[in-house]
N, C-alpha and C positions, 0 to 999 in steps of 0.2 A: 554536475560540476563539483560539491559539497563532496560526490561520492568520491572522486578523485585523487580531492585535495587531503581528503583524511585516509586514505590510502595512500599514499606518497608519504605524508605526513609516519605513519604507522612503521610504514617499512625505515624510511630517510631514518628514524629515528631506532630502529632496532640495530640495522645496518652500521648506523653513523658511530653509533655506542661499541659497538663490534670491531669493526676493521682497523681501530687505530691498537687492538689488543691481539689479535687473530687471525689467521688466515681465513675469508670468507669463502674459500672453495673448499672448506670444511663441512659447511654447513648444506653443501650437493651431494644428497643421499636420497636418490631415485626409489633406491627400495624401501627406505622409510614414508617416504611420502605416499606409495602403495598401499605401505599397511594400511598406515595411520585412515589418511582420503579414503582407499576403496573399501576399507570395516565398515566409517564412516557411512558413505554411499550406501552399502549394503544391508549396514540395520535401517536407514533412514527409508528404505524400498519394503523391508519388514515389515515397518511399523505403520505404515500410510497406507493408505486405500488410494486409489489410481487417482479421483478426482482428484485429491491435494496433491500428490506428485508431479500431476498436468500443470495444478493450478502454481504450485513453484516454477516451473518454467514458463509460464504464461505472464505470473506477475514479477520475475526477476529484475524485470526492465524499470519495473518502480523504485525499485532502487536509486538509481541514477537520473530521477526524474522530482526529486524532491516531494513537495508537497503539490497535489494533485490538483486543488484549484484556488487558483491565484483572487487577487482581489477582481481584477475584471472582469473573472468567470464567476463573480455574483453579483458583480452589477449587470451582465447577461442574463443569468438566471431571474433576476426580479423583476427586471423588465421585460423577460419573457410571462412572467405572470401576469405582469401589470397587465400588458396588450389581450393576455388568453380571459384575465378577467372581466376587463373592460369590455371583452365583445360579448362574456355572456349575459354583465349585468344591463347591458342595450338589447341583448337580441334572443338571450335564454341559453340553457347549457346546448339545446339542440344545435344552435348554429356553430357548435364545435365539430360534431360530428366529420363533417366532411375535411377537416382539417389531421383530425386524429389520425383515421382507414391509411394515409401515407404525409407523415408528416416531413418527407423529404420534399416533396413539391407543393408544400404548405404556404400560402402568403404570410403566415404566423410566424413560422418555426423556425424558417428561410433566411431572415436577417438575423440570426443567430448561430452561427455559425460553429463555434466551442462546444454549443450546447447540445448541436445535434451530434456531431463527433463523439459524443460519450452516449453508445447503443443501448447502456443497462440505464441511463438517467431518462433517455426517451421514451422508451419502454413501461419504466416507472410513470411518468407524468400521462402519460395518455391514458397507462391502464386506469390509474384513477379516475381521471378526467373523463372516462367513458363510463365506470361507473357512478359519477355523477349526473352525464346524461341518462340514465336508465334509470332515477328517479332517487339514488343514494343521497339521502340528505339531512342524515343523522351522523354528528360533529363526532356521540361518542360511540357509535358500531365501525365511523373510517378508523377514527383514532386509534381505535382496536387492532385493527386491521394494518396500518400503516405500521402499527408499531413489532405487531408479529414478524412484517416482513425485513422490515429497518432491519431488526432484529439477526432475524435471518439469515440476510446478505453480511452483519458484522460480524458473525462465527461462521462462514464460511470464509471469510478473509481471513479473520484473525485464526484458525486450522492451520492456515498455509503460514504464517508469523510462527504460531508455535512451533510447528514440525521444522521449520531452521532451526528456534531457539533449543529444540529438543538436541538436532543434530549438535550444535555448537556445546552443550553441556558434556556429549558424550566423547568429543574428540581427545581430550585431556588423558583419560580412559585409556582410551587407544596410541595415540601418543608412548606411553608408559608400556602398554601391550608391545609398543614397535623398541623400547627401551631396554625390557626385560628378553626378547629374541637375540637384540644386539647384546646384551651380557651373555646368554647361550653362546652366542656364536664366540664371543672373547674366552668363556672359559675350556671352548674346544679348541683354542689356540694358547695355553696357556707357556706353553713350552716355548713360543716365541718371543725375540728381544722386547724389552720396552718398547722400542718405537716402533712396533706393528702393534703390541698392546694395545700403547695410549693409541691410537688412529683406529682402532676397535674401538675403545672405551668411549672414544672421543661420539665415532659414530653412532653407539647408541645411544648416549646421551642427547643425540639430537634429535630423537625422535621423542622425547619428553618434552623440549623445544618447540619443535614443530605442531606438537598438538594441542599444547597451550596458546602459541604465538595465532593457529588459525584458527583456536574454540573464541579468544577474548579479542584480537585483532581482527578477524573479518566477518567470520558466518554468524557468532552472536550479536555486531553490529546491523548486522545485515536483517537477522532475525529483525532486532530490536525497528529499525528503519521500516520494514514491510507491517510492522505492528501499527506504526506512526499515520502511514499512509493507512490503512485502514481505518484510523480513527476520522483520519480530514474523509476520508470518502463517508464515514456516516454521517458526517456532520452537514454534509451535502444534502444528503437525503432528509436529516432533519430538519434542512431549513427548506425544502417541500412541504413536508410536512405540515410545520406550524403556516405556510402558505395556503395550504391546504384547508387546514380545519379555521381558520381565521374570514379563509372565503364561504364556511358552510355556515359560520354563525352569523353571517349577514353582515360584514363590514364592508364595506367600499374599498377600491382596488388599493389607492395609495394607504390605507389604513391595512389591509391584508398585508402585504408586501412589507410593511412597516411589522409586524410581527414577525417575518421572518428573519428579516435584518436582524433586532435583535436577539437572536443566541448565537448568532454569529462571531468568533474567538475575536478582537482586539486588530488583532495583525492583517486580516481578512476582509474584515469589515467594513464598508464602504458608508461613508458620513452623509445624512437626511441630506444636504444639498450635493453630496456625488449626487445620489439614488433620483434627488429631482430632476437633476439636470436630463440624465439617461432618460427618465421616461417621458420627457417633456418631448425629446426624437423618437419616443417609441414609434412604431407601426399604425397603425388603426385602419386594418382589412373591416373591408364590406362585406 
């Protein structure tokens, strides 16, 4: 929605400033937009390796989806810990087992519905959780380990952030490249009146326009927005994490779950009586 409003916003406002000075079917220059876009496009396919170019069209859609999890997809997530921890500190990490192998028809995972929708955060949580059943019970070789992969996954993200914010620097470039053709092309017409001139001059002018208006009005915000989202998606992971190592140092479930709460940003954050209330409804499979 946010994405919308500040695209309306961008345009309403370049537009608005424009048309009471100008003709605005000045500024439709088809072949400018070629240059400038398809250069664009084209070093942006140069410079990327196939996985980030998939991964831009795969995570384009975060754009327009703000930020990735809301407050009630961690009062899910904690009360999904509470419940996965409560049954092993009753029944040991083995009675996880059978829950992990498919945790789509989980009696656990099942009333959580948000949580199992995100494949790479289920994925995450078992694969731990399985190496805890297999005997992993050293706070600081997970810790190690948790944080290579955190890791990981937040430069793989933040690859596909940069490679827009890389494109959106160089449009400006090109822009001025589609600026400098349209002065070629005016001064092979020089012998014409002014007003086939100025409507030359005019139209490559637009192309210095154009490539600033899409490097700092859309694809560098855009960059900057998938950068965003990547940050709230580790901060997901990290607050597994501190769930994680909090339950190997031997605390009790509302005591684990309670350190992950806090590194939790302000605005996210769910307050010790949300968090009771939720797990007071938690689950508690046999």
């Amino acid at each position: 929605m946010f994405f919308f409003i500040g695209f309306l916003i961008v345009c309403g406002s370049v537009l608005g400033g424009y048309m009471p000075h100008g003709d605005v079917r000045v500024l439709w220059q088809p072949l400018e937009v070629l240059i400038i876009f398809g250069s664009a496009v084209g070093a942006f396919i140069i410079s990327n390796p196939k996985h980030v170019l998939t991964g831009v069209l795969k995570h384009f859609s975060r754009v327009m989806k703000g930020s990735p999890h809301s407050k009630d997809a961690y009062i899910e997530l904690l009360t999904l810990f509470y419940t996965i921890f409560r049954l092993a500190k009753a029944k040991g990490m083995l009675a996880l087992e059978s829950h992990l192998e498919d945790p789509e028809d989980s009696s656990i995972f099942q009333p959580f519905p948000v949580f199992l929708s995100n494949h790479h955060a289920v994925e995450f949580m078992c694969d731990y959780l399985r190496l805890m059943t297999m005997g992993t019970e050293n706070p600081h070789e997970l810790e190690a380990l948790l944080d290579e992969e955190i890791e990981a996954h937040h430069k793989e993200a933040h690859d596909i952030s940069h490679a827009v914010t890389t494109m959106s620097d160089g449009l400006p470039a090109f822009g001025i490249v589609a600026a400098v053709l349209g002065v070629i092309v005016t001064m092979s017409s020089i012998a014409e009146p002014p007003e086939v001139l100025g409507g030359l001059i005019g139209a490559a002018l637009v192309g210095t326009f154009l490539g600033i208006l899409l490097a700092y009005g859309f694809v560098g915000p855009i960059g900057t927005s998938l950068s965003n989202y990547a940050d709230a998606d580790t901060k997901y992971f990290n607050c597994m994490k501190a769930a994680f190592l909090a339950h190997l140092n031997g605390y009790p479930p509302a005591v684990s779950i309670e350190f992950a709460r806090k590194i939790l940003s302000s605005h996210e954050r769910p307050t010790f009586a949300e968090l009771e209330e939720a797990v007071q409804d938690a689950p508690n499979p046999g």
